[in-house]
BALUM-936511 format. One line per 8 residues: number of its first residue (from 0); their letters; for each residue x, y, z of N, C-alpha, C. Coordinates in pm, whole numbers, plus 50000, padded with zeros to 5 digits. Each point is the difference from the previous one (the first is absolute). Example, Ala and Ser with C-alpha at 12.3 -4.5 7.8 and 13.67 -1.06 7.14 Angstrom:
0) as) 51319 49431 50780 49911 50119 50000 50090 50120 50000 | 49965 50105 49928 50082 50119 50006 49923 50109 50073 $
# end
This chain:
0) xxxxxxxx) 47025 26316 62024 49966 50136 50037 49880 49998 50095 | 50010 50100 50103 49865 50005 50082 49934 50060 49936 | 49835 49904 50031 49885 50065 49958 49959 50112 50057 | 49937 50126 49963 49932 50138 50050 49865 49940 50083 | 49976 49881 49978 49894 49960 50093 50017 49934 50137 | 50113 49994 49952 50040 49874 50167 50005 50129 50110 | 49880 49945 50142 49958 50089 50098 50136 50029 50027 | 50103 49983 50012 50106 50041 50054 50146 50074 49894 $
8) xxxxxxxx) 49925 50027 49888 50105 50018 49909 50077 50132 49985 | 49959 50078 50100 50106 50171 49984 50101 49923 50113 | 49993 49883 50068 50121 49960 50059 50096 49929 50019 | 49939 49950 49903 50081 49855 49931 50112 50059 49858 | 50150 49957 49982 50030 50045 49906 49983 49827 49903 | 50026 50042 49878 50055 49862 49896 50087 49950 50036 | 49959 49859 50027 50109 49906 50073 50152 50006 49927 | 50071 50003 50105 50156 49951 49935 50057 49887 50109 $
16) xxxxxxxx) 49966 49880 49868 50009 49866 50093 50131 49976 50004 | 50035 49885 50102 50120 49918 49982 49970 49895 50011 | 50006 49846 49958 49952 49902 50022 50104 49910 50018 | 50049 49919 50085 50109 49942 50074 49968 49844 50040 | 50020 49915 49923 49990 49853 50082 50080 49971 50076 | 49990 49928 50120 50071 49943 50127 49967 49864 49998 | 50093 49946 49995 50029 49835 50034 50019 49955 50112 | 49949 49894 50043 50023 49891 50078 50152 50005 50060 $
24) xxxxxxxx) 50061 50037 50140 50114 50023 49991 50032 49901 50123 | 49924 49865 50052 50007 49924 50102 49975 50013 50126 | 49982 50143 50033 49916 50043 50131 49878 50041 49954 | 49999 50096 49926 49864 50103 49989 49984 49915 49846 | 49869 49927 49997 49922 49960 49861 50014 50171 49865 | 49964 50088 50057 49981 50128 49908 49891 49956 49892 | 50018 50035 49867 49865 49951 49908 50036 49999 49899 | 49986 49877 49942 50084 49958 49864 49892 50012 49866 $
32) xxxxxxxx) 49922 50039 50063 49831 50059 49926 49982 50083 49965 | 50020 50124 50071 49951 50116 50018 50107 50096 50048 | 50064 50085 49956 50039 50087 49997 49963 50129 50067 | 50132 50045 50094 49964 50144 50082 50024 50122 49935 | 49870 50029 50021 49928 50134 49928 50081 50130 50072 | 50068 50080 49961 50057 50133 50039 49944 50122 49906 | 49882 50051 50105 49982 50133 49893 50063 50159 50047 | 50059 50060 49948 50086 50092 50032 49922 50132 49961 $
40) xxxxxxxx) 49972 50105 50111 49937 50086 50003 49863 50008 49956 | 49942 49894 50059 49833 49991 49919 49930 50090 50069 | 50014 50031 50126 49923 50072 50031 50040 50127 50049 | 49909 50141 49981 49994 50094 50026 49939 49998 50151 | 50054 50081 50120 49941 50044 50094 50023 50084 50033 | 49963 50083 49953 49965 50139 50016 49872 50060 50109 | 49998 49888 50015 49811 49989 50135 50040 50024 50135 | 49911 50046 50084 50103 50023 50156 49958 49841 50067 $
48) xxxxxxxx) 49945 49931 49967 50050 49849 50081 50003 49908 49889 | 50158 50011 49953 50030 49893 49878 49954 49842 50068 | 50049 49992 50072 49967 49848 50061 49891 49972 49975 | 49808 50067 50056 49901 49957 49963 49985 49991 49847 | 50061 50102 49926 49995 50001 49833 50019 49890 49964 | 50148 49933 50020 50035 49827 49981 49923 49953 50028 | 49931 49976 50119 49895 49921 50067 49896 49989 49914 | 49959 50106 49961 49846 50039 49896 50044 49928 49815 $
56) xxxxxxxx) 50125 50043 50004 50030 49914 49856 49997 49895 50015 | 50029 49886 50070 50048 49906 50041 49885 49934 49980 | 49932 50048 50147 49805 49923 50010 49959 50033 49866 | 49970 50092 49896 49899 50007 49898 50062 49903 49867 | 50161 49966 50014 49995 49855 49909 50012 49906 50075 | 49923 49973 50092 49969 49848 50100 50118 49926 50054 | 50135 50130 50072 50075 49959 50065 49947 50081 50144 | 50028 49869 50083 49962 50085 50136 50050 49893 50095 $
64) xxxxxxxx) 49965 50028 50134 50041 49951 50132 50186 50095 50011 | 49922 50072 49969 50145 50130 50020 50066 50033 50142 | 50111 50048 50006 50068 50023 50086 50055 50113 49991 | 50034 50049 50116 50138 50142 49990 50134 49974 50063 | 50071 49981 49918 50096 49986 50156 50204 50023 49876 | 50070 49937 50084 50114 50005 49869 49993 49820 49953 | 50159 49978 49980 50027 49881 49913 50101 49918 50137 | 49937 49869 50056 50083 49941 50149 50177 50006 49926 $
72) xxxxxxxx) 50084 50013 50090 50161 49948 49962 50071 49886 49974 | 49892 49951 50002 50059 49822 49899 49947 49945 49959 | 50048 49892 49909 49913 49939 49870 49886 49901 50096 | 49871 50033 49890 49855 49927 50041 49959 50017 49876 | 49880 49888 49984 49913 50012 49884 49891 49957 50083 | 49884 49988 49848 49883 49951 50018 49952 49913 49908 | 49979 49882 50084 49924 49871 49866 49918 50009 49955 | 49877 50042 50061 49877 49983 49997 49940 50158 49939 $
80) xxxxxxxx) 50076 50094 49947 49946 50120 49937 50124 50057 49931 | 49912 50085 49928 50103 50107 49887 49981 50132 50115 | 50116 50044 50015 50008 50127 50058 50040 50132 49914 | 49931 50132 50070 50056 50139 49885 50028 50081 50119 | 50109 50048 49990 50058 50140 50065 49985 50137 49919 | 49926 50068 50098 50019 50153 49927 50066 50061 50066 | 50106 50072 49971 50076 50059 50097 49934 50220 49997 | 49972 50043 50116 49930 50069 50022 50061 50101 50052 $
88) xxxxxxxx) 50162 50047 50056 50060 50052 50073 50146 49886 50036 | 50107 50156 49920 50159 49964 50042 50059 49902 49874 | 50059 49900 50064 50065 49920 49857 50109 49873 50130 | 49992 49897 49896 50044 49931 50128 50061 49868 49798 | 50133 49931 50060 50054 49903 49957 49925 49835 50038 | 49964 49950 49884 49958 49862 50072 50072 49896 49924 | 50003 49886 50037 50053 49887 49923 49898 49884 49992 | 49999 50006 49869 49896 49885 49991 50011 49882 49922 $
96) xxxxxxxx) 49962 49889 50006 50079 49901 49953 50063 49886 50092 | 50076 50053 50150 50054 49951 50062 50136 50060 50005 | 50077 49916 50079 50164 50103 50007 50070 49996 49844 | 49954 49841 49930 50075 50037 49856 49916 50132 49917 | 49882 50034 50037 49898 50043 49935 50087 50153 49931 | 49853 50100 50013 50029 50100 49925 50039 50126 50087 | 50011 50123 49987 50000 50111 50094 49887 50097 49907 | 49878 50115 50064 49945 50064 49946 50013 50139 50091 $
104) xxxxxxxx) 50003 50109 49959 49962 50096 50080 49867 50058 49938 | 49938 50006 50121 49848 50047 49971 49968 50123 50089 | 49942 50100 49906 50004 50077 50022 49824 50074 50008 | 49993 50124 50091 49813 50040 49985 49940 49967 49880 | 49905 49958 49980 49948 49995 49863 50019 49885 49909 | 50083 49894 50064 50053 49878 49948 49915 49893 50032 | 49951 49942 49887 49893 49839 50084 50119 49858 49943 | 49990 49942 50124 50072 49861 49925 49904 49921 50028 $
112) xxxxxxxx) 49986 49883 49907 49857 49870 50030 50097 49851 50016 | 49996 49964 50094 50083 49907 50053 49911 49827 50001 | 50004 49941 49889 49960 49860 49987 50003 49996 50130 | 49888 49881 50047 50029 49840 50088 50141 49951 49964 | 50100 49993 50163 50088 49891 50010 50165 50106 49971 | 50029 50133 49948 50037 50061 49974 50074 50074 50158 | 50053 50005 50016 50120 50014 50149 50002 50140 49958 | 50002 50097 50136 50022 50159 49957 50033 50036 50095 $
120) xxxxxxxx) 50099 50119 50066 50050 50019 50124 50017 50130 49981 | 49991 50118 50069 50080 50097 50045 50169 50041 50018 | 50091 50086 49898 50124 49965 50063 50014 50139 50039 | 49979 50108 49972 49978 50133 50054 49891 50073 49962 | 49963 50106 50047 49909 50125 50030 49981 50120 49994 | 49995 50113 49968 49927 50114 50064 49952 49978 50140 | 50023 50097 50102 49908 49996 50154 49836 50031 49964 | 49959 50024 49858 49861 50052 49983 49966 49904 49921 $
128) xxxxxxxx) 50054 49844 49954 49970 49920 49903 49906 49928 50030 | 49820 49991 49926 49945 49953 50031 49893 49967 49863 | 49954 49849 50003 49913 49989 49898 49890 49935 50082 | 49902 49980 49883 49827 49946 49996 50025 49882 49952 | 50012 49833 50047 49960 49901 49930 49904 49943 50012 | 49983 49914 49889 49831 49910 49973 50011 49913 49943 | 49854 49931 49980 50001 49862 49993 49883 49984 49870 | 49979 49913 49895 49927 49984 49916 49902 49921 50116 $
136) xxxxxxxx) 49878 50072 49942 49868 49954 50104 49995 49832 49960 | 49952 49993 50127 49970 49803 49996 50146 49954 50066 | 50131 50061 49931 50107 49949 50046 50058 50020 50194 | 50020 49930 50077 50025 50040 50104 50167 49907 50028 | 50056 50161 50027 50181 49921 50036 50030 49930 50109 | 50105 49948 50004 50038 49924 50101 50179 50055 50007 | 50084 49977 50100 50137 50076 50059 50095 49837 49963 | 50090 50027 49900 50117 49888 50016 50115 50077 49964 $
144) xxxxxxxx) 50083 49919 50040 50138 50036 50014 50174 49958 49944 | 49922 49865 49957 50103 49875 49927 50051 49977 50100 | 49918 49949 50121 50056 49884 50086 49968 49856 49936 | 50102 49920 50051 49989 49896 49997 49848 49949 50006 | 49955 49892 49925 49877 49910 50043 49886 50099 49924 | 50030 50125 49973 49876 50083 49931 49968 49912 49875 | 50098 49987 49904 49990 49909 49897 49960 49890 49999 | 49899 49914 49861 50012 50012 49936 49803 50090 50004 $
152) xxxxxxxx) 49947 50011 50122 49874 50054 50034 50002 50149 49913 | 50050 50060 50069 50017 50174 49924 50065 49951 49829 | 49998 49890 49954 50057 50033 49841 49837 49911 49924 | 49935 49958 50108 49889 49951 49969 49897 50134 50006 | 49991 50051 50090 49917 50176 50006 50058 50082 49918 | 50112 49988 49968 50026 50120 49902 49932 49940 49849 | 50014 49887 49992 49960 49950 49858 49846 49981 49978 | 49915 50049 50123 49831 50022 50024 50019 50119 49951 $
160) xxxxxxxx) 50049 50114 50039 49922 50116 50030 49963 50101 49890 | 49910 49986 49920 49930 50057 49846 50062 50148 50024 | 50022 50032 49838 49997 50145 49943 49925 50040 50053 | 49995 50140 50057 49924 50110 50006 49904 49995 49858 | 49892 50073 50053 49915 50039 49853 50065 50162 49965 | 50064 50074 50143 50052 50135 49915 50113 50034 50056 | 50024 50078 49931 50161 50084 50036 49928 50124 50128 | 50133 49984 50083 49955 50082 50147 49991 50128 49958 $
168) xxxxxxxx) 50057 50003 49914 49991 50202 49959 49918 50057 49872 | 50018 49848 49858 49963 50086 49910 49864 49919 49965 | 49987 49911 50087 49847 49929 49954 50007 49846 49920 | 49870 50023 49901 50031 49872 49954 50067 50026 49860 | 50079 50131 49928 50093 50006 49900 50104 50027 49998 | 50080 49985 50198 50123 50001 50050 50116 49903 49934 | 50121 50028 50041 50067 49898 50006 49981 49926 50041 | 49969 49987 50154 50018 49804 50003 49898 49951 49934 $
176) xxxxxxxx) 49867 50016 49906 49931 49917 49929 50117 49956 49848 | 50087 50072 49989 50060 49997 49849 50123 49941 50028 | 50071 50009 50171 50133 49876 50038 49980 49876 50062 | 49864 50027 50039 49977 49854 50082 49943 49878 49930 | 50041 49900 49956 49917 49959 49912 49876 49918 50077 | 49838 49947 49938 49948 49922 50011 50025 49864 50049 | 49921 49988 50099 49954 49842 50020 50018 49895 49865 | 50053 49876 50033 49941 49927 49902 49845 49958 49997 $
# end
């Protein structure tokens, strides 16, 4: 349940997670660790610039190096960071996982938290579909694609890149502190 104290809590609803492991499918590594976080309607925006709202949740649990923009049209990941999408405007289909992977439709108000190494693509849109993503501070991404020769480097960065200390939306008594497990 959200706390009445969290600076952001008339906009945040109680998470309704989905938690989804993705395997290793011979192109895209994905994360045999860590599990993709789907929270469904967490957030309220009811604000006239939802986008900075994401932005402001995002930075105050120490996700940042944010962006605006949509989701590219074919599968990419990132080794070297955990990524979070807030989607801020419209609703758009993605697949993540890779082509065996999953299908999600995400919709305003929807955050997904996308492990290191985890393949995610665009397969349709809304013309108004647009989210806020970020980066756990310290972490900085890098663009792959499951070309050839990326391997076995990107399965070596994905297996660096530490837990977050918080969840992008609900802090440090979010879900991903309670799906992700610890370091050894």
């Amino acid at each position: 349940m959200m706390s009445h104290d969290h600076p952001f809590a008339d906009y945040i609803n109680d998470p309704k997670v989905s938690s989804v492991m993705l395997e290793d499918d011979g192109t895209f590594p994905n994360n045999a660790r860590l599990p993709l976080l789907v929270y469904e309607s967490a957030l309220q925006l009811r604000s006239a610039n939802p986008a900075s709202l994401i932005e402001k949740i995002f930075s105050a649990n120490r996700w940042g190096d944010s962006w605006r923009n949509g989701v590219f049209g074919y599968h990419h990941y990132h080794s070297t960071a955990h990524e979070v999408l807030g989607v801020y405007r419209g609703a758009a289909t993605i697949q993540l996982g890779g082509p065996r992977g999953i299908t999600r439709t995400l919709n305003a108000g929807d955050v997904v938290v996308i492990p290191a190494g985890v393949a995610h693509k665009k397969i349709r849109s809304s013309p108004d579909f647009a989210v806020v993503g970020a980066y756990p501070r310290e972490q900085h991404w890098d663009m792959c694609y499951g070309k050839p020769g990326e391997r076995p480097q990107t399965d070596q960065n994905i297996a660096r890149v530490p837990r977050p200390a918080t969840d992008p939306v609900y802090g440090t008594d979010g879900p991903l502190p309670r799906n992700w497990p610890t370091e050894d």
